[in-house]
N, C-alpha and C positions, 0 to 999 in steps of 0.2 A: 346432477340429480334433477329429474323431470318431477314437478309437482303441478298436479293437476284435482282439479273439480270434478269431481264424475257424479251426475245425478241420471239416473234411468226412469225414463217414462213408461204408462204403464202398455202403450198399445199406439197405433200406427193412425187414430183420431188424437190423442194426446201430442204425437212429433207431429199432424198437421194446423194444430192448435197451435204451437209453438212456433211453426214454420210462419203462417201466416202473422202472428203477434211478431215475429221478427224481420218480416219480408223486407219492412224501410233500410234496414242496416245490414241487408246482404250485400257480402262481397264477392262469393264465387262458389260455386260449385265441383267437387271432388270426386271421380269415381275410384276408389281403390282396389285393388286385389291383394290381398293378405296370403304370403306362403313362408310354412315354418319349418325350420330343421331341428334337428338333433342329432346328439352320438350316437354312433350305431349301439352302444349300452345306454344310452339315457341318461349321457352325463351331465346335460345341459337341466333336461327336467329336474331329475334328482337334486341341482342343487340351486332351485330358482329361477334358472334363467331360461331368456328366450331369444331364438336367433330366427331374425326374419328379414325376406325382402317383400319390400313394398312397391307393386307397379303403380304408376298413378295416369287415366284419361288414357287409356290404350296403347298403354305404354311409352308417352311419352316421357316419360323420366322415373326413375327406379333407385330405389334407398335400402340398403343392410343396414339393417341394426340391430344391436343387444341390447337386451334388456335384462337387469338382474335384483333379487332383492326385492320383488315388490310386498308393499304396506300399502293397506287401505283401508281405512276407518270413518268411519262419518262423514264418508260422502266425500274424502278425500285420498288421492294416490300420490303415494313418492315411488320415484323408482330409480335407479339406475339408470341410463339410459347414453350410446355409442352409438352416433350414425355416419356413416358413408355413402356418396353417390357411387352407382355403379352406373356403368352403360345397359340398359335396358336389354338388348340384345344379349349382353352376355349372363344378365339375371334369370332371361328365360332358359338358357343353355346350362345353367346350373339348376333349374327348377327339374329339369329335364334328367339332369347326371349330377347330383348334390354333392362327388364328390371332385366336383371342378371349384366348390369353394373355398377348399383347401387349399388349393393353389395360387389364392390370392397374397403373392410374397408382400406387397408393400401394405396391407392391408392389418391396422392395429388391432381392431377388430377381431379376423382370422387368427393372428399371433395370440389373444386372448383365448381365442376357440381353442386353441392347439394345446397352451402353454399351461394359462389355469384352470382346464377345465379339462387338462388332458384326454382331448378329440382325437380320435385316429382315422374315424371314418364317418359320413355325415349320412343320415337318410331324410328324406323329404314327409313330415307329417300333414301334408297339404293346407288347407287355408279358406279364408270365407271372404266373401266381396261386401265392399262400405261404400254405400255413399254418403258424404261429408259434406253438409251444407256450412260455411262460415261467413260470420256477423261481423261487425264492430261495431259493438256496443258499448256505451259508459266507456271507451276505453280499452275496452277487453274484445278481447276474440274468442268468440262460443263458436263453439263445434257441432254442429248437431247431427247426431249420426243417424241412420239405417242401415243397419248391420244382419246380411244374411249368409248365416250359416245352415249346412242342407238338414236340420231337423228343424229350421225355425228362424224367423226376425226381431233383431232387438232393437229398443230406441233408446238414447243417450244423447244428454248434451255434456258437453268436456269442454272446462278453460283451464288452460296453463296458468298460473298463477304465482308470483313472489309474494302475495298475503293474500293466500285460501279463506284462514277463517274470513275476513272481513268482504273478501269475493263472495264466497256462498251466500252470503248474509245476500246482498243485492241479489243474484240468481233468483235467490229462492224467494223472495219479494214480491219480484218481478214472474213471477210464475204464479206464484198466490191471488196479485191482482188481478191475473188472464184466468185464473181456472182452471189453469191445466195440474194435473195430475203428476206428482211424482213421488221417487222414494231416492234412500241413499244407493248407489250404486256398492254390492261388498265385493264386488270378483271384477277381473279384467277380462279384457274381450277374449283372451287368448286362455284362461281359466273356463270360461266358459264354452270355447272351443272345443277344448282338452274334454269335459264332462257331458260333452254331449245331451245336454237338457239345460235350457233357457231357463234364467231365476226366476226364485219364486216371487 
């Protein structure tokens, strides 16, 4: 179970507020590309879940994973969450022919695509590119994103967390001090993918 912070800012002055009140405790910078699949019926949507590779810095290294079951309430997600390194090469070769992901035999992952989600054939629902700004701060590692997808850009800071409530509580602090602007975050990136229109 992946439990995370998710608070959304409200505009691209708000993540440079944030950026710069964090800049002492950066540690690295992310560029992502996001691509999702499904069953050729929509068996994956239909029941929660999501199957995605993730390239990271031009492909240097590339991750499958499911996600299922997501819950998100006040500014907090639990999810399900199944990852795999893949060889990047052969991630883009499946972005390409989605359904070469079904022929991942040693792949727990794919066996779950197959078995309880009974997939027979994958289509490519495309994807949005993130850049990922991360901290260490107090402790914790905040995420801060730039997420665009082709109707629009979102801003977000995300921590993983083993005690959310008592994280948020600091987040949200530490945001009230600086000024900046936020709200709870109610949908995941890939939610708001799917509806094509940025929250409100």
């Amino acid at each position: 179970m992946e439990v995370e912070i998710k608070l959304r800012l409200p505009d691209s002055t708000a993540h440079q507020q944030l950026s710069d009140a964090l800049s002492p405790f950066h540690v690295k910078t992310l560029a992502q590309e996001n691509v999702f699949f499904d069953g050729e019926g929509s068996e994956l949507v239909k029941n929660l879940a999501a199957l995605r590779l993730r390239f990271y810095d031009l492909d240097s290294h590339c991750v499958l994973s499911l996600k299922a079951k997501p819950v998100i309430s006040s500014g907090i997600s639990r999810v399900e969450e199944q990852e795999e390194s893949v060889d990047p090469s052969v991630g883009r070769a499946c972005v390409d022919d989605p359904g070469r992901l079904l022929l991942f035999g040693s792949s727990d992952i794919i066996k779950r695509v197959r078995e309880e989600y009974n997939v027979k054939g994958l289509v490519c629902l495309g994807g949005f590119r993130n850049v990922r700004a991360v901290y260490d701060w107090k402790g914790l590692k905040l995420e801060l994103d730039e997420t665009v997808y082709d109707f629009g850009t979102s801003y977000e800071i995300e921590c993983e967390s083993a005690e959310p409530e008592r994280d948020k509580i600091l987040i949200e602090r530490f945001l009230e001090e600086n000024g900046i602007m936020y709200s709870y975050s109610n949908v995941n990136k890939f939610a708001v993918f799917r509806s094509r229109k940025l929250p409100d």
